[in-house]
C-alpha positions in Angstrom: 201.5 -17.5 -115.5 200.8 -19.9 -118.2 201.0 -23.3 -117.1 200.1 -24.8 -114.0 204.0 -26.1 -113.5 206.8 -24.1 -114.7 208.6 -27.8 -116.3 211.2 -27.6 -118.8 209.9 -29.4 -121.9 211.8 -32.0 -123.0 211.6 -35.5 -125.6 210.5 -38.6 -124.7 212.6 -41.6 -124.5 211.3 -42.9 -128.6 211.9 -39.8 -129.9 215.5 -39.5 -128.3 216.1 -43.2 -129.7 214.9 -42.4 -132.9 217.1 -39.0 -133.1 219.8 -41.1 -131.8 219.8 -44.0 -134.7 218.4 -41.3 -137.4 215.3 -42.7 -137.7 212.5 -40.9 -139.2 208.7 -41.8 -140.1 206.5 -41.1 -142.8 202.5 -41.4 -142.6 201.0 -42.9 -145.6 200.4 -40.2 -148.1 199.8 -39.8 -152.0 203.6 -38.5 -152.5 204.9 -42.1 -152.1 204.6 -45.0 -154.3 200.7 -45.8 -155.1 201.1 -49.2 -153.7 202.1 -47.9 -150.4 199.3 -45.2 -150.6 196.8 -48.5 -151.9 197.9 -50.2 -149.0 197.7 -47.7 -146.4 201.5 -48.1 -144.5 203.5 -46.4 -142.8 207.3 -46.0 -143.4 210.2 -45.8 -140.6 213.6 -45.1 -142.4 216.9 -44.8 -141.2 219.1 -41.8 -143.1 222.7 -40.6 -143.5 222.3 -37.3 -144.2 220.2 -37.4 -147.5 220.1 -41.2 -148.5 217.9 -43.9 -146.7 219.8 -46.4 -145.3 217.1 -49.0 -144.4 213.3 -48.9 -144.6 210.5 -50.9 -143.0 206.4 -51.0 -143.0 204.0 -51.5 -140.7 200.2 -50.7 -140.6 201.0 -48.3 -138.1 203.8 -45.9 -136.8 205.0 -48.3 -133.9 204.8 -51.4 -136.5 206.9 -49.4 -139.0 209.4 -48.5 -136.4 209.5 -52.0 -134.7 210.3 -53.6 -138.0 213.0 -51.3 -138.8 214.4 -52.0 -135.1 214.6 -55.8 -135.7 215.8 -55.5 -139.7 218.7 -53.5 -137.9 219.0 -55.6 -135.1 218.6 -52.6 -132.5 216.7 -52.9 -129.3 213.8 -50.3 -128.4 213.8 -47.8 -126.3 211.7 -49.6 -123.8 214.4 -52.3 -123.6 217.4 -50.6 -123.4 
């Protein structure tokens, strides 16, 4: 034995809402624009299938996603 419970692993409730609206997020890296990279944000996206429907920025992950939520006029997963 393993673990101390034997508990089925399962997602939490942002990541089912983001698998739910196709939502993704990228950490600030070098492979995007230099401007993002200069600036240091993060990028939540919305995709259908390969092209980006709608993109947001935030300083951090939950900004990133929180402005993509309101561009798209979709409440959170901790309001639903």
């Amino acid at each position: 034995m393993t673990e101390l419970f034997d508990i089925e692993e399962s997602k939490s409730p942002r990541l089912n809402w983001m698998d739910r609206h196709c939502i993704k997020v990228s950490p600030p890296g070098k492979e995007r624009s230099q401007i993002l990279h200069h600036w240091n944000l993060w990028m939540a996206y919305q995709h259908e299938g390969d092209f980006i429907r709608a993109s947001a920025y935030g300083q951090a992950e939950d900004d990133a996603i929180t402005s993509l939520a309101n561009k798209l006029g979709l409440r959170l997963w901790n309001e639903e």
